[in-house]
N, C-alpha and C positions, 0 to 999 in steps of 0.2 A: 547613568547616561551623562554625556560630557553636557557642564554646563549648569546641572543640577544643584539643589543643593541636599545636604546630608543627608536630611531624613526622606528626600524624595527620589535619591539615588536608587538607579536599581541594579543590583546582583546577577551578573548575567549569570543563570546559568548552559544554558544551550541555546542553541538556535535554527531555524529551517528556514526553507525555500519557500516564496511560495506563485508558485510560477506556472505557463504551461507544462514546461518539461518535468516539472519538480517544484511535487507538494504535496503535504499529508494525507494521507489517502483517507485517516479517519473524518476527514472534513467533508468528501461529497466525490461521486462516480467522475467527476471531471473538473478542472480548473475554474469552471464558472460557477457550479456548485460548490465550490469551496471555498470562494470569495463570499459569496452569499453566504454560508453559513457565518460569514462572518462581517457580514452587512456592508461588506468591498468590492467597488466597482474592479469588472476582469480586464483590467490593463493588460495590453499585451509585454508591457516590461515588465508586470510582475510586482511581489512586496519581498519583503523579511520579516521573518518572525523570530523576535528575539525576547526569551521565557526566561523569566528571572522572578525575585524578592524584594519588594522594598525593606524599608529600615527596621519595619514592624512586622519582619516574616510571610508578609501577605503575597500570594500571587499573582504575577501579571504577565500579559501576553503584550507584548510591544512592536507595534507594526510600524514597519521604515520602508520608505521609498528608493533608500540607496541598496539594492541588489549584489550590486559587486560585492561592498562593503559586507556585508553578512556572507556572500559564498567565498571570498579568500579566506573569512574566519574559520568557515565550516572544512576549506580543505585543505588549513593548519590542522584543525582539531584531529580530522581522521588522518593525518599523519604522524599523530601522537606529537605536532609541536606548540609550544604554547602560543596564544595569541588572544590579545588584548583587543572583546568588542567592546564599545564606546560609539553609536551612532550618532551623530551630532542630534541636538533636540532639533532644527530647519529638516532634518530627514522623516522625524515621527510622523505617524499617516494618525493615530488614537495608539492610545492604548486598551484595553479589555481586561478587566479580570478575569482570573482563573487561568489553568493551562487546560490546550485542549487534550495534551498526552499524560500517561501518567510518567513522572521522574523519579529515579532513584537516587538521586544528591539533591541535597542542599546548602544553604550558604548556611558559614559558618559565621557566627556570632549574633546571631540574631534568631527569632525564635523560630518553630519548626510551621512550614508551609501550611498555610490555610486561605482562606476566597476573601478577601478584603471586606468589611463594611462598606455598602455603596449603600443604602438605608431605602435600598428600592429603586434606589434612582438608576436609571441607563440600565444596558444590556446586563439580562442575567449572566452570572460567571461561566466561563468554560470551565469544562470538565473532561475528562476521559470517557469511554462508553465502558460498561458494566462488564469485566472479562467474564461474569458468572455467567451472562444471558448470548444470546447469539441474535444478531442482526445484518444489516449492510454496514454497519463501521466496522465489526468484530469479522464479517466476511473480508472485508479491503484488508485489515490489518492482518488477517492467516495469510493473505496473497504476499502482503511484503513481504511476512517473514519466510515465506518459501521464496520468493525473491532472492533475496538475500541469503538464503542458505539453501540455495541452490545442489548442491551436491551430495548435503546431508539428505535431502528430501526424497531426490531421484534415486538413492540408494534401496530407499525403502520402496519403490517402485517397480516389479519384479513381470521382465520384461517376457516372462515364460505367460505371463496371465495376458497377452495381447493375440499372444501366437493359437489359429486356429489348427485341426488336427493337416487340414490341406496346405500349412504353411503361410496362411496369411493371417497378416495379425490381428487381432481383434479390437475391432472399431476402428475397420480401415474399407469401408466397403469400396466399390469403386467409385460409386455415385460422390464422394468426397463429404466433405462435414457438411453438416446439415441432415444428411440422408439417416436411415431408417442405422446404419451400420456404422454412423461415425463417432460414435464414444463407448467404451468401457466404463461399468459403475464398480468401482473398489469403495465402499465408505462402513463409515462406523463412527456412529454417537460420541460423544465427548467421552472419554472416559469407557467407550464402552470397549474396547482394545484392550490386549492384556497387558500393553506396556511394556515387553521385556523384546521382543523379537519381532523387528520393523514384517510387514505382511504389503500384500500387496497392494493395497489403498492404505491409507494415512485420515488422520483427523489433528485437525486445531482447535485449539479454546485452550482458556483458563492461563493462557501465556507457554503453554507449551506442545511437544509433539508426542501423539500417541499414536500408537498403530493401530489399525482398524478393521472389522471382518472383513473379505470382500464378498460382493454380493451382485450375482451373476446381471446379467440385461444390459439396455442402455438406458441409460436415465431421460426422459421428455425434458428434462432440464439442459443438457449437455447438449440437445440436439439443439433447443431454443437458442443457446448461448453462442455457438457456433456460427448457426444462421443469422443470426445479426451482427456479429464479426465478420463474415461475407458480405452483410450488408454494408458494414462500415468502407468496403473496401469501393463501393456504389455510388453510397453517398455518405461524406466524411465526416465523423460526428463531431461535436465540441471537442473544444481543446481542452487537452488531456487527458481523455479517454483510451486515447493509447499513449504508453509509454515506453522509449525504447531505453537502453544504458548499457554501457558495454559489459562485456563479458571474457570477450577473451580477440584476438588478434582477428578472428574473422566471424566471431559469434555475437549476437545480441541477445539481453534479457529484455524479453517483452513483458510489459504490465496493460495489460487490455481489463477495463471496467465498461458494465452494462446494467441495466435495472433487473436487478437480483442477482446477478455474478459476476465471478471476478475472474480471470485468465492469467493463466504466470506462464510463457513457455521461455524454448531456447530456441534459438531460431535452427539451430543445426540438429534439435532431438524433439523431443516430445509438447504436450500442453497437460498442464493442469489447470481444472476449472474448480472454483467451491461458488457454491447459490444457496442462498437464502433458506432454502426451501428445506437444505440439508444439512442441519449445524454442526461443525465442526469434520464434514467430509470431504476429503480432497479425492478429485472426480479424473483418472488419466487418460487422456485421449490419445491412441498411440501415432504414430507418424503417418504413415501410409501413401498412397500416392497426391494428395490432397492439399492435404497441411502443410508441406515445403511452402509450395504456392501463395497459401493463402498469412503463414507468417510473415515471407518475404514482403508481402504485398502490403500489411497493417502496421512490416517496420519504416516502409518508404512512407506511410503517413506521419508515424512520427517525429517531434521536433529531435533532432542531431546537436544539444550544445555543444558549440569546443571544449 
């Protein structure tokens, strides 16, 4: 950090958002819950999180109040150009041990990453949640990565298993989501897919994607998750709860979070849901006359940064 001296210099190694529009989903269902998990009042400007090493290889999570400053960094990085973070120390909000994510780099010449001695004192370290177990952070986190790999996902999504024999697709009744007919259950256990040949539900964990039985009905989960995304459109939940980002010139990716599920769709195709209740299973709700509607409707809540 500019300012610093040697041994209290920190390493940057990456950085996020942490904002309504944008912020780590393993932190909490919405931007206020994710402040709080990190004992920060939910400004509407938002922080940065800038995860780095001190001199003695220890971990820290470095929270700054200048935003800009951390996202021009962040959109050098993701265009592969270099760029020099340096928050002034008048920007620091605290610092925290630990990182909340796990990383795969480290800084060089110093020793290999670990949780500082704080001898008890202040907040316990952040840490990553457990890829072996399944919860609400490991749920949030299967939703980004299907976020984000949007096409590899949909691929394994096989759109023969929506279609009833009368031509309509399954889990599109008329009544719209919520109703007895508005989701398809495709899922399978971690691990429990055989791996080689995407089927038509999918599962997450353990950091990657397997393929999954499917397994006929509607899930009481999908319909629950549904109707309270309807509801959101009612009355508008905390900020963050939906998330919108682009996707293509007339398409958005939506990230909708609820207490036990999480919603990844496209605003022009389908949704997938994963809940708590089922680890590691991605739940596809097909389109139908319904969901256009109620997409459109949960992306106009969401924040539109430039």
């Amino acid at each position: 950090m500019a300012g610093a001296d040697a041994d209290d210099a920190l390493l940057v190694l990456t950085a996020m958002l942490l904002t309504p529009a944008r912020f780590p989903s393993v932190l909490g269902d919405d931007y206020v819950a994710a402040c709080a998990a990190l004992a920060l009042e939910p400004y509407e400007e938002g922080y940065g999180l800038v995860l780095g090493q001190d001199g003695e290889g220890a971990r820290w999570t470095v929270v700054v109040d200048d935003v800009s400053l951390v996202a021009v960094a962040i959109a050098a990085w993701d265009c592969g150009m270099a760029h020099d973070l340096s928050p002034d120390e008048r920007s620091v909000v605290c610092a925290l041990p630990g990182w909340p994510l796990a990383l795969t780099v480290a800084a060089p010449g110093v020793p290999a990453p670990h949780d500082p001695e704080t001898d008890g004192l202040g907040p316990a370290p952040l840490a990553p949640p457990d890829p072996e177990s399944w919860g609400p952070a490991q749920r949030r986190l299967g939703a980004d990565e299907i976020a984000e790999r949007w096409a590899l996902w949909r691929e394994q999504i096989d759109d023969a298993a929506f279609v009833r024999p009368d031509g309509e697709r399954r889990g599109e009744a008329a009544e719209g989501p919520g109703s007895d007919g508005a989701g398809s259950e495709n899922s399978g256990g971690p691990g429990g897919g055989s791996g080689d040949e995407p089927g038509s539900g999918s599962t997450v964990g353990g950091g990657g994607a397997e393929s999954g039985a499917p397994a006929a009905g509607h899930h009481p989960g999908v319909r629950r998750a549904l109707s309270e995304a309807v509801a959101y459109t009612r009355t508008p939940p905390p900020p963050g709860r939906i998330r919108s980002v682009f996707a293509s010139a007339d398409t958005r990716t939506l990230r909708v979070d609820g207490p036990g599920w999480s919603m990844v769709a496209r605003t022009d195709d389908i949704a997938l849901i994963l809940l708590d209740e089922e680890p590691g299973a991605v739940l596809p709700v097909g389109r139908g006359p319904a969901l256009p509607g109620l997409l459109e409707a949960l992306d106009a809540l969401a924040p539109h940064p430039a």
